[in-house]
N, C-alpha and C positions, 0 to 999 in steps of 0.2 A: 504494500500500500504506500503512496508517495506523500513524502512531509507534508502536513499541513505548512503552508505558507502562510506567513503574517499580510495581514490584509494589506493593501497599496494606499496611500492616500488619498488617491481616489474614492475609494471604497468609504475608508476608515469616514469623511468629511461628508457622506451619504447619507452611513447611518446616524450620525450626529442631528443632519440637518431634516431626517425623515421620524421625529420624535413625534408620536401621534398623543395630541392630548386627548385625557378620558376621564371619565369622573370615578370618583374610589370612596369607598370609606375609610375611618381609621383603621377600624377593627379588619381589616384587608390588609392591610398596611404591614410586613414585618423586619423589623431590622435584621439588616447584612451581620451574621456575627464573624464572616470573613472580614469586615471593614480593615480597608486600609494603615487607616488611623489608629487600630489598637495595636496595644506594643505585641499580644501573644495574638494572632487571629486564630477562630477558632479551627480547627481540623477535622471538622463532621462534613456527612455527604447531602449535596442538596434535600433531601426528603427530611430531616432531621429539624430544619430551620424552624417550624411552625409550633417545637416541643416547647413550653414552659421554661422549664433549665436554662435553655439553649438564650429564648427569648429575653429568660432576666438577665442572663451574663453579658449581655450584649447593651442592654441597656445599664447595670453597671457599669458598664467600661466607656461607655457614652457621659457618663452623670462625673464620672473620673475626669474624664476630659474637660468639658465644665458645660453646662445649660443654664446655668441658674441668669447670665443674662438675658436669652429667649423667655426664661419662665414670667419675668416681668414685665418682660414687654408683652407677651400673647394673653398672659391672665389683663391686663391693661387694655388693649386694644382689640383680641382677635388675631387669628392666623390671616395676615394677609399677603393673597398668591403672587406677589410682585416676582417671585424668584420660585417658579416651581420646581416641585419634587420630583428626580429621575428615578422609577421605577424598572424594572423588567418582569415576565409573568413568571407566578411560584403556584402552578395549580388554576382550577378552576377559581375564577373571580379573585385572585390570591395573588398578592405583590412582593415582592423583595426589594426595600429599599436602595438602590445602586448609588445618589447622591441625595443629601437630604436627610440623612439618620440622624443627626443631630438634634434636628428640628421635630422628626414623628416621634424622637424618645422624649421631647418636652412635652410634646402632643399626650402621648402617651401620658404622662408624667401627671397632666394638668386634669388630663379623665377621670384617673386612677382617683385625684383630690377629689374632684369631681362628686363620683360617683358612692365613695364611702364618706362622705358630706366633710370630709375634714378641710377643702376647702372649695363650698359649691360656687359656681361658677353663673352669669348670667346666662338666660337663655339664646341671645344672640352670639354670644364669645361660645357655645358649647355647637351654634351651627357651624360655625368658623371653625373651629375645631375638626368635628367629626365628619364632614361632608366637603370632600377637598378634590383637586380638578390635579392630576399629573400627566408628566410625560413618560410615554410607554417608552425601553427600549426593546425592539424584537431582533437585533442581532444577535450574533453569538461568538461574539470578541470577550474569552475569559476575562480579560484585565481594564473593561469597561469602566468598574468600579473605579478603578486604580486613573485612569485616563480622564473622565468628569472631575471625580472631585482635585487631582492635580491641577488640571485647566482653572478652578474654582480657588483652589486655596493658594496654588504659589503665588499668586502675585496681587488675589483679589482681599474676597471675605474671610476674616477668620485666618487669615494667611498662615502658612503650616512654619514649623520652627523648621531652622535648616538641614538638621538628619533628617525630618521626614519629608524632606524637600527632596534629599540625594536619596532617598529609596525608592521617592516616586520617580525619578531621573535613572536612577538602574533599568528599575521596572519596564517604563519605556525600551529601552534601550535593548534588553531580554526580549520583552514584546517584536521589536524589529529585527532583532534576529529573525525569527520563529519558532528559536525554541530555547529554550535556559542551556548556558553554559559559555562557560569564554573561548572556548578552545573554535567558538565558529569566528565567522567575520563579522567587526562591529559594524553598526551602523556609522557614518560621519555625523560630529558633532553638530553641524547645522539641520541635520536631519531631526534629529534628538530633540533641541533645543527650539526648532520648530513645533515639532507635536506637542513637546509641552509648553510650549507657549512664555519662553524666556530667551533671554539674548543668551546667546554662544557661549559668551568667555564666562556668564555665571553657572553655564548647564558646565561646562568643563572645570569648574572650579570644586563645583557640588560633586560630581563625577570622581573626580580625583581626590578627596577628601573621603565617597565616599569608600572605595576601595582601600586606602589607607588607613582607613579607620578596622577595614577587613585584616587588614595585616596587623595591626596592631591587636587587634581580638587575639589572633594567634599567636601572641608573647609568650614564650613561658612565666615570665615572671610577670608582666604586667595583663594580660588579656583578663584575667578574672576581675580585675580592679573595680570596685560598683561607681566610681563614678566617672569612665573611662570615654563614654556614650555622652555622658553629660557635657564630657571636653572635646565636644566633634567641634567646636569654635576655633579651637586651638589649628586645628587643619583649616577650616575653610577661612580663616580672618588674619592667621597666622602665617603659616606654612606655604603655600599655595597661594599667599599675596608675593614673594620674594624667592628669586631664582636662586638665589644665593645660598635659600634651604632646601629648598624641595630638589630643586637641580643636583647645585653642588657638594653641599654636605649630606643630604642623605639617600643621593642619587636616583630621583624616581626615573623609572622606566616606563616611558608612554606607553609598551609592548604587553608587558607584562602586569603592568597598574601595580606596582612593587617599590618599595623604595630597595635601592641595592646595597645600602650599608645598614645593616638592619641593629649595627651595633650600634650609630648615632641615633636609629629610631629609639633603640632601648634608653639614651638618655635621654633623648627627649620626652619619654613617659615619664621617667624617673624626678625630672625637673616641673613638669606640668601635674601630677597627680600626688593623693595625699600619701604621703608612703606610709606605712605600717608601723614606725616607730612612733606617730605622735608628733614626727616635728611638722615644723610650715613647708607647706608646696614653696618651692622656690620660684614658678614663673606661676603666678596666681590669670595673669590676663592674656587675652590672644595677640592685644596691640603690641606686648612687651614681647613676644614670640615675633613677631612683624618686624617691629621695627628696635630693638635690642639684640634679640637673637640671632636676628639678619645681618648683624655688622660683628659681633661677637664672633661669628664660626668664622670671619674674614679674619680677626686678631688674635693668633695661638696665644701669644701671651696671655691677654686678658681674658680670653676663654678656660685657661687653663686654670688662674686665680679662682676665674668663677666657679672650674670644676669641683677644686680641694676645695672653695668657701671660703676665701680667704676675702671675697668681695661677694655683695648678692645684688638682685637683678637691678638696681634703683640705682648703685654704690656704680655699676657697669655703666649704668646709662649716662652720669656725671662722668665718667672717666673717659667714655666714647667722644662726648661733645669736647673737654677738654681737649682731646686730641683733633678732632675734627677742624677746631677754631685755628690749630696753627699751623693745619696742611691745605694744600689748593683746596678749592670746594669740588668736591663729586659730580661735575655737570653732570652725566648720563644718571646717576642715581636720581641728582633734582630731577630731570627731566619723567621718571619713572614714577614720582612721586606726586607729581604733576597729572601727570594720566590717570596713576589711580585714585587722586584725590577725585577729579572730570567723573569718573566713572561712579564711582561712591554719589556722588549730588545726582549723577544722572538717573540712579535705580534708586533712590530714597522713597520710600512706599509711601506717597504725597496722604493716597486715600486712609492707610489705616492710621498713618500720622493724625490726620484730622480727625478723625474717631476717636481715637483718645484724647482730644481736646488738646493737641498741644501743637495746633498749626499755628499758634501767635510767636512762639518760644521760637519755633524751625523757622519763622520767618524773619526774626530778630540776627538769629545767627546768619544767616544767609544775606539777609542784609548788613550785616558786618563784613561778613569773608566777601561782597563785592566791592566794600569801600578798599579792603585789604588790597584786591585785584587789582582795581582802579591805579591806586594807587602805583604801584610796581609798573603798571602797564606806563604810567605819565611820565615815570623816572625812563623806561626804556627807551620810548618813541624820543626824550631828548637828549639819552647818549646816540 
């Protein structure tokens, strides 16, 4: 029998765009407990979905995430359809949430109050509620799930943290294969980064962070680490801003998604994570990993200080500038520094910014760092 092949963009932009709306109840309505979004998804076969168990473990892992903003606004207002729900069919008259879980387990949530009077609800908020209009999917692209709500959270609502940014960027990526496994041919990164709906050099940054972070799982010493996941920062803000580390000192291999000196990966766990004795993490931040550790691996000397501890990362970073102030300036680094600053203001998440009420603050700053511009620009146009 011949490979299933991964659908062609053609295809894939078909079924997106042939979502038949239809009307549903809640009680139709059942959460993915494969979701994306949960750290363990669960491992049952479709028929399993509609059990009790299955059903609450799925909405725990939803309510873990968090609802409790949704629950205030819908007990307040009503479910209102501005952004409908992506189902696919689970049986006669019977749905599987595919995007949208978040939302049916508030739904859920606000019934459940509802209905055992603990907190009843109006009669118009309980229509809104239970009598809701979705979009069918009828393809049969496994990683549907995985594909919506990526297009949805990387860049939009709710925007995903960046390890489950670079999962969803794997996944993709597996998906264009046609079938899991490295040893086939990858997809090209504009490819990637088109489907899911981000610029290049950030799908390639998430990409490559996230496979290092793969290898790093498999430390002897450090892979068990509990908060090893938590310092996927350290790679994508860190590591992977500066050639200087990723390249040079710890040799990634674009081929293999390897770092090739896997003894400087092991310091750098050891300097970024809490170690076992009780003492202080030595690089606590990813900036300091950036732009500390980026200049550090270039100076044996003071790296080597920093090794034994005879200086720590703060003590380095005054010592670095001292030296800096009485050598020529690094034009190719300014100039590097430059671009990624460009880059940083260019993908600044405008929309969730303002959602947390702090577009007055980004606008203050932004209007500072242009006077800064300004300035430099009026000193150069009169040399």
């Amino acid at each position: 029998m011949p490979k299933k092949q991964a659908p062609s963009d053609v295809s894939y932009h078909k079924d997106l765009l042939g979502l038949k709306k239809r009307p549903a109840l809640l009680e139709s309505l059942f959460l993915d407990p494969k979701n994306p979004r949960f750290k363990t998804p669960a491992s049952i076969a479709e028929s399993r979905y509609e059990e009790q168990p299955v059903q609450e473990r799925a909405l725990a892992e939803l309510k873990s995430i968090g609802i409790d903003d949704l629950l205030a606004s819908i007990r307040s207002y009503g479910f209102v359809p501005s952004d409908p729900l992506v189902v696919r069919p689970l049986g006669e008259k019977k749905h599987v949430v595919v995007e949208g879980n978040r939302r049916v387990a508030t739904l859920k949530t606000l019934m459940k109050g509802h209905q055992d009077g603990t907190s009843p609800l109006p009669e118009y908020i309980v229509k809104s509620i239970t009598q809701l209009e979705v979009l069918v999917y009828d393809g049969d692209d496994p990683n549907i799930a995985w594909i919506l709500q990526g297009l949805r959270h990387m860049t939009g609502i709710k925007e995903w943290q960046p390890l489950q940014q670079a999962e969803f960027l794997a996944k993709v990526e597996a998906e264009l294969r046609g079938q899991k496994g490295k040893k086939h041919p990858a997809p090209g990164l504009p490819t990637i980064a088109k489907r899911a709906g981000v610029p290049v050099a950030k799908a390639s940054r998430l990409l490559n962070a996230y496979y290092a972070l793969e290898q790093a799982l498999e430390d002897e010493d450090y892979g068990d680490a509990s908060d090893l996941r938590d310092s996927f920062a350290i790679f994508t803000e860190g590591v992977f801003r500066k050639t200087s580390l990723y390249q040079d000192w710890l040799g990634w291999n674009e081929e293999s998604r390897k770092f090739a000196r896997p003894a400087n990966l092991k310091k750098l766990l050891s300097w970024t994570l809490k170690p076992d004795t009780g003492e202080d993490i030595k690089i606590v931040r990813a900036v300091d990993v950036r732009d500390v550790l980026s200049e550090l691996v270039l100076n044996p000397t003071l790296l080597a200080r920093f090794e034994n501890g005879s200086i720590n990362i703060d003590q380095a970073r005054v010592e670095l500038a001292n030296q800096s102030t009485k050598a020529a300036p690094n034009v190719p680094g300014l100039k590097e520094q430059l671009l990624q600053t460009r880059t940083f203001i260019d993908t600044l998440p405008l929309p969730a910014i303002d959602r947390e009420g702090s577009a007055a603050d980004f606008s203050k700053l932004l209007s500072a760092l242009k006077e800064s511009v300004e300035a430099q620009l009026k000193f150069l146009t009169k040399t």
